[in-house]
N, C-alpha and C positions, 0 to 999 in steps of 0.2 A: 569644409570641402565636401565632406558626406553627402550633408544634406542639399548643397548645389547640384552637386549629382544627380542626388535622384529627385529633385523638384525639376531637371532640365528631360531625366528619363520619363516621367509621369505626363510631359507636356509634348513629347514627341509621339507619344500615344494617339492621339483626336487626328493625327497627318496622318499617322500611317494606316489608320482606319479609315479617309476618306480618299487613300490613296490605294488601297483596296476596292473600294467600292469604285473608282475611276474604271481599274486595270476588267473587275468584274464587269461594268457596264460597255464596256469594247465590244460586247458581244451583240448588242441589240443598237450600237451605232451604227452599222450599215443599213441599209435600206432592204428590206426581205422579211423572209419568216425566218431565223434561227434556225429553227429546227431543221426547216427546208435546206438549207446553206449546209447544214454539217451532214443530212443523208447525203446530198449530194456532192460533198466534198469526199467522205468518207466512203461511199460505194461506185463514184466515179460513173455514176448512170442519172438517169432523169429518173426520180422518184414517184410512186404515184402518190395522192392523197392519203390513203391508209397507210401506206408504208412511214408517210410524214408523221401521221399522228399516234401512230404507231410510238417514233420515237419520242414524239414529244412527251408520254405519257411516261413513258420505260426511262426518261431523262428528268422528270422533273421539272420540265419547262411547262405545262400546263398551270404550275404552282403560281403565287403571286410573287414577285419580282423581290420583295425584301427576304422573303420564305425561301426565295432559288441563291439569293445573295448567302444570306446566314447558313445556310448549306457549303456552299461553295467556301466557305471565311473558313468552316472548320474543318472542311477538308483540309486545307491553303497549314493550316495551323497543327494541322495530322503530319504536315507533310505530303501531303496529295495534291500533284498539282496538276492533275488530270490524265489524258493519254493524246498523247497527238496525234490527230485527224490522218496525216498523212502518213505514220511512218506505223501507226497502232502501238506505240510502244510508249512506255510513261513517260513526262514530261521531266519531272525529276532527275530519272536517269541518264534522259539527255542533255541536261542541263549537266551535272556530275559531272559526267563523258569527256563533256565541251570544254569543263570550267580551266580547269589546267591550262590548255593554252593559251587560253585569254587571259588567267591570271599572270603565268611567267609574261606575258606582251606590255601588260598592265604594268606592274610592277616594275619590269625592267626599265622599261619608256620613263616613268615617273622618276624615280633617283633617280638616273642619269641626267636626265631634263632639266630634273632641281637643282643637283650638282652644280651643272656647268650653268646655269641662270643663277644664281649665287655668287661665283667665280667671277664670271661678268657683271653683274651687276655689281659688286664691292670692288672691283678694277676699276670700271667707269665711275662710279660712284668719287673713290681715291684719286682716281688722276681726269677729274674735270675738265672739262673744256680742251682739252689735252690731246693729241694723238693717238694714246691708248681709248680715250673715250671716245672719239668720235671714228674707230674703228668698230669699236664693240656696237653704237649704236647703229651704224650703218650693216652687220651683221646682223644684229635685231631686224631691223625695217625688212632687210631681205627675207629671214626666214617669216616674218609675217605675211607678208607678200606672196609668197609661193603658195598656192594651195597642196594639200596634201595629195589627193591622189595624180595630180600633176608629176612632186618631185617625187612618189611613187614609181610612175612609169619613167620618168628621165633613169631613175637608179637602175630600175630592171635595164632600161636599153644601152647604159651605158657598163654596169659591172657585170652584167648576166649576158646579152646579146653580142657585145663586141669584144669585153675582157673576159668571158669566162669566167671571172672569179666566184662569181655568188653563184648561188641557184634562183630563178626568178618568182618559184612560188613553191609552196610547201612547209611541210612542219618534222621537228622529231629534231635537227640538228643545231650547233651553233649558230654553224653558217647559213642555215634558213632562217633566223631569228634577228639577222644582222642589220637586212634592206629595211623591215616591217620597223623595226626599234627607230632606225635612224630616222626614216620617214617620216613615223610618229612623234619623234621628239624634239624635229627641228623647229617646228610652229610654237611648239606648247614652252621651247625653252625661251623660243626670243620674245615673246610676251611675258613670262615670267622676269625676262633680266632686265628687260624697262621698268617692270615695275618695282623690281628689288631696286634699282639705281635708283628712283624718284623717290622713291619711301627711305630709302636710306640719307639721300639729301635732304631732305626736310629733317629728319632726327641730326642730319649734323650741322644744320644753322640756327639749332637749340641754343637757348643759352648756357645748358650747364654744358654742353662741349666746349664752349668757352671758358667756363671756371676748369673742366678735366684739362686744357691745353694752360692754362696761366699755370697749372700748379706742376706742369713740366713731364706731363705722361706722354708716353710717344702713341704717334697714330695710329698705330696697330692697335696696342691696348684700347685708346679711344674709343675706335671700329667697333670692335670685337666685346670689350668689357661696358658698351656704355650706347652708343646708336644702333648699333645690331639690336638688339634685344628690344630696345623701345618703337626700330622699325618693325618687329616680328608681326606685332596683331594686326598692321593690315594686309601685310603679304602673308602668313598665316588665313585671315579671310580669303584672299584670291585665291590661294591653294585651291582652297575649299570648293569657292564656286568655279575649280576648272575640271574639280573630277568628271561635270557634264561633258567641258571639252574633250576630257578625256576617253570617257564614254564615245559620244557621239565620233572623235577620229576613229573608233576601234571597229564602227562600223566600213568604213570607207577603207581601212587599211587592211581590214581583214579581207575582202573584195577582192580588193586589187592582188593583193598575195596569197589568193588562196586559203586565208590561214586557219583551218578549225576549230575557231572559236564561236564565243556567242553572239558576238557580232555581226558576220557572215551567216551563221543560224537565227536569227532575228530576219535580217531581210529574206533569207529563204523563204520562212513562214510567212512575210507578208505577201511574198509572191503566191504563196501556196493558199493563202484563207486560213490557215493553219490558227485558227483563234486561243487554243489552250496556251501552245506556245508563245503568241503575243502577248497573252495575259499575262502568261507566268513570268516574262521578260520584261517588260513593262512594270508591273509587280515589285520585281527585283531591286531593279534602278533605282525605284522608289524609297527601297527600303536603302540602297546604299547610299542615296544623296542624305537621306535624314540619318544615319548612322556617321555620317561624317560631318554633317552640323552639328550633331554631337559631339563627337570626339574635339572638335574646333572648338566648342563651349568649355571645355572642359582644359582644351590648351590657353585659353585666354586667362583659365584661372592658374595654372601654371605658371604662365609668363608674366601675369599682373595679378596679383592678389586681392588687389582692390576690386575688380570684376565680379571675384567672388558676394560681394556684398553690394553689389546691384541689384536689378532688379531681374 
């Protein structure tokens, strides 16, 4: 299992280094001089010539692109992940500042999502074709159907504008936390419990569920000791590739409610030019997606042993 490990950590190496070099090269994909972009973003006046080349010299950008790269990678690696244009304060720190509440949105949204996509998908899955199923599926279709910052604003106008109950934007309390969760989690759960349902019917028209039922095990044990587990690696995979979903809602729901996170700080900085903090956002992501192909590589050797000795 060791050595899986780490020939899986050695080979996410070459991504996360070209995924660096992506987040770095953001900076010379707009059309302009660089240099000219950030006097003028950062002194909020029309620059002259000297003043440009002024910084380009005093920044390093004069240097040759792989030279300004390798600079930058080991700042990135210091921990530096520069100073934002717009607010003059480290990137880092705003990132820091930010993370918390992105992380509780994150996290919360996620279990719960998974939870109740579980729940329903092993209901429908158990009571096929059945009443219970073709409620649960019909619940799916809806919550995929609805776009998120849609049932965003339905929630504010209906628990915040008419019932008073919520607050309709903000951070710090429960009940600021309530609209953003549910918002977020109604899409990402009803795609997850289609696919738990479908992955789980194919592991039960196996044939050894037929030798577990001939030898007189009840369908709970079945479920749970025998098709669960063999359904796990592909809806383990989805997991994986929804933390993008997840990602990209946290933009949209941060928006919509105010929330300060990094989300909502991301499209700031796109409004603003703000390129340290695009990079270093961008960056990030990068590193979370391949940190979770990881851990997924690493749950497949878990859940199926034989994985392990693949390729």
């Amino acid at each position: 299992m060791l050595k899986y490990i780490l020939r899986r950590v050695l080979q996410i190496i070459p991504t996360l280094i070209g995924a660096s070099f992506l987040s770095f090269a953001l900076l010379y994909v707009f059309p302009g001089d660089p240099a000219e972009l950030i006097v003028t973003v950062s002194s909020g006046v029309e620059p002259t010539p000297e003043m440009v080349e002024k910084f380009r010299v005093e920044a390093g950008l004069d240097k040759p692109l792989i030279v300004q790269y390798v600079s930058w990678l080991s700042n990135v690696i210091g921990g530096d992940l520069g100073t934002s244009w717009s607010s003059g304060e480290p990137v880092m720190d705003e990132i820091v500042r930010r993370f918390p509440a992105s992380a509780q949105l994150f996290f919360s949204t996620f279990f719960i999502s998974v939870a109740f996509a579980f729940l329903l998908g092993i209901i429908a899955a158990l009571y096929r074709d059945k009443a219970v199923d073709h409620i649960c599926r019909i619940c799916s279709l809806v919550g995929i159907s609805i776009p998120s910052f849609w049932l965003g604003l339905m929630l504010i106008w209906v628990f915040s504008v008419h019932l008073h109950l919520l607050p309709a934007f903000g951070y710090g309390t429960l009940k600021h936390a309530i609209l953003p969760i549910l918002t977020w989690s109604v899409s990402f759960m009803a795609i997850k419990a289609r696919f738990i349902r479908a992955s789980l019917l194919d592991a039960l028209s196996q044939d050894y569920i037929l030798t577990a039922k001939a030898k007189g095990l009840a369908d709970r044990a079945i479920v749970v000791g025998h098709a669960l587990r063999n359904a796990m690696i592909p809806v383990v995979t989805y997991l994986s590739m929804s933390v993008s979903h997840l990602i990209i809602g946290s933009v949209m729901v941060e928006v919509v409610f105010a929330w300060p996170g990094l989300g909502s700080y991301f499209v700031e900085s796109v409004f603003k030019r703000d390129f340290p903090v695009v990079q270093a956002l961008v960056l990030l992501s990068a590193v979370v997606f391949t940190l979770m192909n990881l851990i997924v590589d690493i749950l497949y050797a878990v859940i199926d042993p034989r994985v392990r000795f693949g390729d």
